[in-house]
N, C-alpha and C positions, 0 to 999 in steps of 0.2 A: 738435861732431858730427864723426866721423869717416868721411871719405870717399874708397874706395881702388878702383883698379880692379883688374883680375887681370897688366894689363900695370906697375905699380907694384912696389919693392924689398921696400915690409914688406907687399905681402899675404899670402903663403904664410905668413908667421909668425903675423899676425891670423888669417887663416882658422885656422890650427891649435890658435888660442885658444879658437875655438867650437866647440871639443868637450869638453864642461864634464860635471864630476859632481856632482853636490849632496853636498860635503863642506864643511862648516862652519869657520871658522879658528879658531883657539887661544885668539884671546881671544874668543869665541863663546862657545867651549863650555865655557869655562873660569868666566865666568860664569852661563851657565844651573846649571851643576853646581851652583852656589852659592845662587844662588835655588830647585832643587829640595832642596837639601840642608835652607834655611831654612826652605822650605813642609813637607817631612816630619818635622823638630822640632819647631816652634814654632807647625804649625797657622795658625789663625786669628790670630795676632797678626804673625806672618810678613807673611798679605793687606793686614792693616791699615796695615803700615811701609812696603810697597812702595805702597798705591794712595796713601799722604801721599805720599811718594819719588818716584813717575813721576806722577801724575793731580792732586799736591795737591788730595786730598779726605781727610777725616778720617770711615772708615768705623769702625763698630761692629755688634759681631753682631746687636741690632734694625735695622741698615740695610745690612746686607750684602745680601742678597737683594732685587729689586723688590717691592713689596708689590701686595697686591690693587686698593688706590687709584689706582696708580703707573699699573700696567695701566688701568684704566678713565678714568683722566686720559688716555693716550694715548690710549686708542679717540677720546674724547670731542675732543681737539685736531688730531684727523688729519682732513684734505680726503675728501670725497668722492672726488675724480679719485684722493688718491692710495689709498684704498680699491678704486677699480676698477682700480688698476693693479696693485695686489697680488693680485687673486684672479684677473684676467687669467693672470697671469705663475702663480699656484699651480695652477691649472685645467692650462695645459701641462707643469708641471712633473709633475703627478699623474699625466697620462695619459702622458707619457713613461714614467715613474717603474713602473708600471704592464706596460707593453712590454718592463721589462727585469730585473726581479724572477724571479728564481729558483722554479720550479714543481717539487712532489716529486717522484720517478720512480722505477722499481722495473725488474728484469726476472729472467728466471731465467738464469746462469750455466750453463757446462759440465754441474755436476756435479750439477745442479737447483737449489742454493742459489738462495734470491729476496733479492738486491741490492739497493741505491738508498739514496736519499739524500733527505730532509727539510729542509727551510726553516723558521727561524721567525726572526723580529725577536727584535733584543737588548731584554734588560729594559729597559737603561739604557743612555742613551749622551749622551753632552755634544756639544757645538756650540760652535766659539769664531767671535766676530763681532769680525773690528775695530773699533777705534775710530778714535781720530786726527785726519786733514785732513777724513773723510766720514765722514757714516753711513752703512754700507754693508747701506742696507737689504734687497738684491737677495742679497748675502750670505746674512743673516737666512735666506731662501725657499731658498738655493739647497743650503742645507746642513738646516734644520729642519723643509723641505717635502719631503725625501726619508726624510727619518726618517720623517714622521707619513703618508706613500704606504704605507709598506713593517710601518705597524701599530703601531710602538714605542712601548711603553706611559707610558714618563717618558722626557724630553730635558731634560735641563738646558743652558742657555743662559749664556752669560758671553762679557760684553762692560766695557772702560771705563765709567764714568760718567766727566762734567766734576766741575770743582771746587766746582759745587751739589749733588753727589751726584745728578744724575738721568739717563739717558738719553735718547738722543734719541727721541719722542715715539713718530716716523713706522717705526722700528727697533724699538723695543718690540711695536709694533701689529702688524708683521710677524713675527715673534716668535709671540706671542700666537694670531695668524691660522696660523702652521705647529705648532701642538700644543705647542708652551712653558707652562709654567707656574711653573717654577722656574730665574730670573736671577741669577746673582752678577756685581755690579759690579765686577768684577777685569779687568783685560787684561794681555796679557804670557805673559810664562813662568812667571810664580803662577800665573797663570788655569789653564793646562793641566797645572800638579805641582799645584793644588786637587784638579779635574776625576778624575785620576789615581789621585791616593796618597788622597785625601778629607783633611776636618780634623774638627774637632770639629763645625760646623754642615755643610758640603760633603758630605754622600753622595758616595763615588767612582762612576762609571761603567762600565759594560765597555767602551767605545769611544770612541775621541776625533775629531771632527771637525774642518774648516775650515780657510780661511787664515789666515797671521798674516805676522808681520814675521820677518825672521832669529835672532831670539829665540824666538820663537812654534814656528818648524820646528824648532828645535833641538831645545826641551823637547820635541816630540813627539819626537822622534829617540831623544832618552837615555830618554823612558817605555815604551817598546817591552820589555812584558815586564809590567810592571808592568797596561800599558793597553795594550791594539791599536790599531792607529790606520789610519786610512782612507789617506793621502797624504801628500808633504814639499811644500804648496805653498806659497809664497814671494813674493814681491813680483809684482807681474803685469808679464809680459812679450809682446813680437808681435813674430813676424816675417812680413814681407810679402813673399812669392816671384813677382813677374808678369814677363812679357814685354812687349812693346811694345802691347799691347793693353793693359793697364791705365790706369781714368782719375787723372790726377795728382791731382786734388782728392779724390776719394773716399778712397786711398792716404792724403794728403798728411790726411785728416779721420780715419780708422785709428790713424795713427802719432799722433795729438796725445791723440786718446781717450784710449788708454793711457798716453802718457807723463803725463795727468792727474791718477793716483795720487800720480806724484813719489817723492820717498825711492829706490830703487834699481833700481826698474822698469827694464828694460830695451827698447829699441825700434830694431828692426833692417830694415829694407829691402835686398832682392836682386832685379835685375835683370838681363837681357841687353841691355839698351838701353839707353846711358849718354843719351840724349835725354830718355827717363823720368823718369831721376835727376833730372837737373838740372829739370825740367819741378816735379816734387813738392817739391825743396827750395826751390823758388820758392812754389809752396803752403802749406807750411806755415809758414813767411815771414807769407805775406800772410793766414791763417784764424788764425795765433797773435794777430796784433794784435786781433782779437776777443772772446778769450777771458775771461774771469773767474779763470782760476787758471793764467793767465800765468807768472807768475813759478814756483811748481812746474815747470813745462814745460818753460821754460827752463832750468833748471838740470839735468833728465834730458835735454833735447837734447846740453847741455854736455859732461853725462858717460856717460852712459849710451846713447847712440845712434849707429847708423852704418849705412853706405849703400857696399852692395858690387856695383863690377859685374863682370859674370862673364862667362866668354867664351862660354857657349854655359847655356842653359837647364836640361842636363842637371846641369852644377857646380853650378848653383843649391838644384838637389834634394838633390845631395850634401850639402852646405852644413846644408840645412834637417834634413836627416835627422843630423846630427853635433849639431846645435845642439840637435834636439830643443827645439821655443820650445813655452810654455804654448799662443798661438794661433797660430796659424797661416795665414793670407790667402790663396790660391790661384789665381792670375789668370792665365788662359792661355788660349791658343788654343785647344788638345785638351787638355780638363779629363779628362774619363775615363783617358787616358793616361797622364796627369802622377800624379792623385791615388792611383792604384793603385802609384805608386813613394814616395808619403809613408809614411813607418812609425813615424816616432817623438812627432808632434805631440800635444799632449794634448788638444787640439779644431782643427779644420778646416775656414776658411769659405770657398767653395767662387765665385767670378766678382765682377765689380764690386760688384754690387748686394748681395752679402752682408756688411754692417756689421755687424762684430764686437762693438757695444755688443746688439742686435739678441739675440745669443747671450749676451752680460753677464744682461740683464736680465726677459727675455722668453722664447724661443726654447723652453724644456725642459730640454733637457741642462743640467748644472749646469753653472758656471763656476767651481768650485772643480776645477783642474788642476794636473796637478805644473809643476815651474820648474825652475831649475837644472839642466835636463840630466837631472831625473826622469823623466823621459818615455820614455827607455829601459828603468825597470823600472818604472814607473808609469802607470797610467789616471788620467782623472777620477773625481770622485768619482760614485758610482755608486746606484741604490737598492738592489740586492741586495749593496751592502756595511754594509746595516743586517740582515741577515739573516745567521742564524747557521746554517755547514752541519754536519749530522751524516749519519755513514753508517750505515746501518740493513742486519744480515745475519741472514735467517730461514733455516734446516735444517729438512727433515724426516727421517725413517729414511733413503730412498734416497738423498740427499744428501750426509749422514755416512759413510754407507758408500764413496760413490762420491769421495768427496774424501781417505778414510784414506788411501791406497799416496803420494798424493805428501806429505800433512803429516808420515807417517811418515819419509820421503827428509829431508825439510827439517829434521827433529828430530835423524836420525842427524847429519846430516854441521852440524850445530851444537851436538849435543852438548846437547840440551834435553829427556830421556828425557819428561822430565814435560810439556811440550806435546804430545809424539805419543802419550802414556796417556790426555792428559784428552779425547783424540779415540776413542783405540779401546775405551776403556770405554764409553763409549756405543755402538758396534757389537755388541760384548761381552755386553752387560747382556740 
């Protein structure tokens, strides 16, 4: 872990390091390239060599997709509790989801023209769920329950299977319960050049969904053009902004949450109160030794974590607004104050009692947020980014009329005769 204050030699150089852009490295993208190149040749046999390769599972186009059994084996293997925890968590996802959906709108213009703009769900659109250390069943709801809010008729779902070829039961089920119906057992950067480019059995998509690994954001990067895609979000990261009113264990319970995922997570604390600091590295100290996925945690405190104090409150905003983190903690005296200076965060929890797992799992808003510094050109992901906008323009005689003198201006001095005719014939006529 690394821990600096503002009166220390390498802070100004650290702090100017967290102003990060989500640009990928060379040998990144050097191999995504390679893998979409594989998936847009070789199709389905492409899937098959990489899920042997990364998943040791030996897939075939009868076992590529979850079957109808697969599905009702989960339903039939998943707890009650965790049944009511998924419609719990879908139920607010809906009615958020709901609250932020795009509604058509019309009006008339200068020149009488009637404007506006229409909404509808994409036909199709994919979801990618990790796999890995967890099933990230909350995933699943958080990206396939926005889709099936905002009406979209097929979601195709892909996620890893293990090296029994199955999914995990409780992720299926969740799945299933957000409008799923059609799974491919792929994860990676095939899953999303599947999704994308399609293969032989894969129907492509119009939209691509979800987190993934540094792999995962890439290929969505390079299919841009190919596939739209919702976000770059990336390994999960937090950063935690309080002043001396923050409590060290709640904090100190934040920062270990997330560093749970492991792999390159990132987990950042800033305060003005070097008392704090030391107060919560003593916390997470003493709540790690409790853990179950210990050792993951440890290895992101090792590398991946650091703890900045700052000389006044206001640097700290700085800081947080440069860094732009996925979450963001917000613990202050005068919250209304503070919060109205965050601008870059991709979610925002807002005094002690706001536990960011809370917002993971539960809360509404999705959890799929940009990383790396996306957060400067990026939201989270959203329901009305399953909603396709068009603009809709009705004329009638007085309209036409009254909008010719200037399309004719705009014709002359670009030199388009045939735009300003296909207007004045109709006045003309």
């Amino acid at each position: 872990m690394k821990v600096l204050s503002y009166r220390d030699s390498g802070y100004a150089s650290f702090v100017k390091k967290l102003n990060r852009r989500a640009i990928p490295s060379d040998d990144v993208r050097d191999l995504v390239t390679g893998i979409v190149s594989e998936v847009s040749s070789r199709g389905d046999k492409a899937l098959f060599d990489y899920a042997q390769k990364f998943d040791g599972v030996k897939l075939s186009t009868k076992s590529l997709f979850v079957s109808d059994a697969e599905f009702a084996e989960a339903k039939k293997a998943v707890s009650p509790a965790t049944k009511k925890a998924v419609a719990a968590s879908l139920k607010n996802i809906t009615e958020f989801a709901k609250r932020s959906m795009r509604k058509d709108w019309s009006y008339k213009n200068a020149e009488g023209a009637r404007v506006g703009e229409r909404f509808t769900p994409f036909d199709r659109v994919g979801v990618y769920v990790p796999g890995g250390k967890a099933p990230l069943v909350s995933t699943a709801l958080m990206t396939a329950g926005f889709a099936k809010a905002a009406k979209v008729p097929e979601i195709l779902g892909a996620t890893p299977c293990g090296p029994d070829g199955k999914v995990n039961a409780a992720l299926l089920y969740a799945l299933y319960a957000s409008g799923v119906r059609e799974v491919i057992k792929i994860g990676g950067a095939q899953a999303i050049a599947a999704m994308a480019l399609g293969t032989k059995s894969v129907r492509p998509v119009d939209r691509v969904f979800g987190p993934g690994n540094k792999f995962v954001v890439e290929a969505k990067r390079q299919l841009v053009g190919a596939v739209s895609i919702d976000l770059l979000p990336g390994p999960s990261e937090i950063l935690v902004l309080s002043d001396k009113t923050g409590n060290a264990d709640f904090i100190a319970a934040d920062l270990l949450a997330q560093a749970e995922h492991g792999g390159d997570s990132v987990i950042g604390f800033v305060s003005d109160s070097k008392s704090l600091i030391g107060k919560v590295q003593k916390a997470i100290d003493r709540q790690l030794k409790t853990l179950s996925r210990a050792d993951y945690i440890r290895e992101v405190i090792k590398k991946e974590t650091f703890m900045l104090h700052v000389k006044s409150f206001a640097d700290g905003v700085a800081i947080s607004n440069d860094f732009a983190p996925e979450h963001l903690s917000l613990i202050c005296a005068d919250e209304k104050k503070w919060l109205r200076e965050i601008r870059t965060a991709g979610a925002i929890y807002v005094g002690n009692l706001s536990a960011v797992a809370v917002g993971d799992f539960l809360a509404g808003p999705s959890h799929t947020l940009p990383t790396g510094g996306g957060g400067r050109s990026f939201s989270g992901l959203r329901a009305d980014q399953f909603q396709r906008r068009t603009s809709v323009v009705k004329l009638d005689a007085g309209a036409v009329k009254k909008s010719l003198p200037a399309v004719e201006e705009f014709a002359r001095i670009e030199g388009l005769d045939a735009h300003g005719r296909s207007v004045s014939i109709r006045v003309d006529s």
